[in-house]
N, C-alpha and C positions, 0 to 999 in steps of 0.2 A: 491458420487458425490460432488464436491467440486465447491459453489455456487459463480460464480464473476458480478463485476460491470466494466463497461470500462468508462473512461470518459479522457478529457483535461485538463491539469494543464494550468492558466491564463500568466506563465512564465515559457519556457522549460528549464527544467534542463539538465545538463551534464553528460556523464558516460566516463570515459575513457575505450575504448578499441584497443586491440593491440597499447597504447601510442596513440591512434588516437579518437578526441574528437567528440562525437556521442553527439548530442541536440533532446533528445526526449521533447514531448509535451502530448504525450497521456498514460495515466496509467491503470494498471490492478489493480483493489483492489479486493482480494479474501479471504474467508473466510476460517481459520485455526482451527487446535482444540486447544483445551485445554492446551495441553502439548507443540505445538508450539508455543501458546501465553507465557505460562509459560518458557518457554528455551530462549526466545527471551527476555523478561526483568527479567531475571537472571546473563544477562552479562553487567546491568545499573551497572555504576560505580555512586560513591556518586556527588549529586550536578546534575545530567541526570534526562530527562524525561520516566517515562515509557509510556506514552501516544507515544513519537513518537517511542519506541522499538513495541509498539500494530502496527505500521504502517508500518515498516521497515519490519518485519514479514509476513505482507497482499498484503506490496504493488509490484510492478513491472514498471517498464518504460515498453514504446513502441517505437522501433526508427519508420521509414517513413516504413522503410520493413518488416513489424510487430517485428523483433527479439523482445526480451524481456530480461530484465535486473534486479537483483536487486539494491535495494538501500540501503545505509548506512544511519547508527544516522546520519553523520556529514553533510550529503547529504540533510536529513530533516530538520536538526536543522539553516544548514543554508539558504534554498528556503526561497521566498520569502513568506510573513504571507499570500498571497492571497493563494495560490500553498496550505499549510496548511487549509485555510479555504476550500478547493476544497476536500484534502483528508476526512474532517470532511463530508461535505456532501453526497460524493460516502461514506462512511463510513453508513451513514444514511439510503442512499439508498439500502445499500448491507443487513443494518437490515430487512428492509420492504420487501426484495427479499427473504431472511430468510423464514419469518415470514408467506408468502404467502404460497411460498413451505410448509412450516410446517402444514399449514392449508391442501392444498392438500393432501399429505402423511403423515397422522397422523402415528404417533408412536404406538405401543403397548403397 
């Protein structure tokens, strides 16, 4: 089971589809493994952040119809800092949703 957070970005970003410009507001941050985290900033080029491949990986838009989209580096790197300060928090929150589950269902 693969644990998410839904929350609103402060400034909707854009996704092009079919050439037709889709302005979502609401995002999925969902929790990945390991090796998705890892395949995801393995394709940082020099001078790039791995911090927004950890987000590009988790995250997803929401248009008005629920569809769901992802997102790119160039997508993050250029939202606005609030939009980033947003994904840092659902980031946050996605830990302590973690954390709780983990406490429930402990491991063996």
């Amino acid at each position: 089971m693969r644990l998410s957070v839904v929350g609103m970005l402060a400034v909707a970003m854009t996704v092009l589809v079919k050439d037709e410009a889709v302005k979502c507001r609401s995002i999925e941050l969902s929790d990945v493994s390991t090796d998705e985290l890892f395949a995801a900033r393995s394709k940082a080029k020099e001078g790039e952040y791995l911090a927004l491949y950890d987000f590009v990986v988790k995250v997803q838009l929401i248009d008005s119809k629920g569809n769901k989209y992802p997102v790119t580096y160039e997508m993050l790197r250029d939202t606005s800092s609030a939009n980033y300060k947003k994904l840092e928090e659902l980031d946050y929150q996605l830990l302590a949703k973690l954390s709780a589950e983990s406490l429930e269902n402990p491991s063996s």
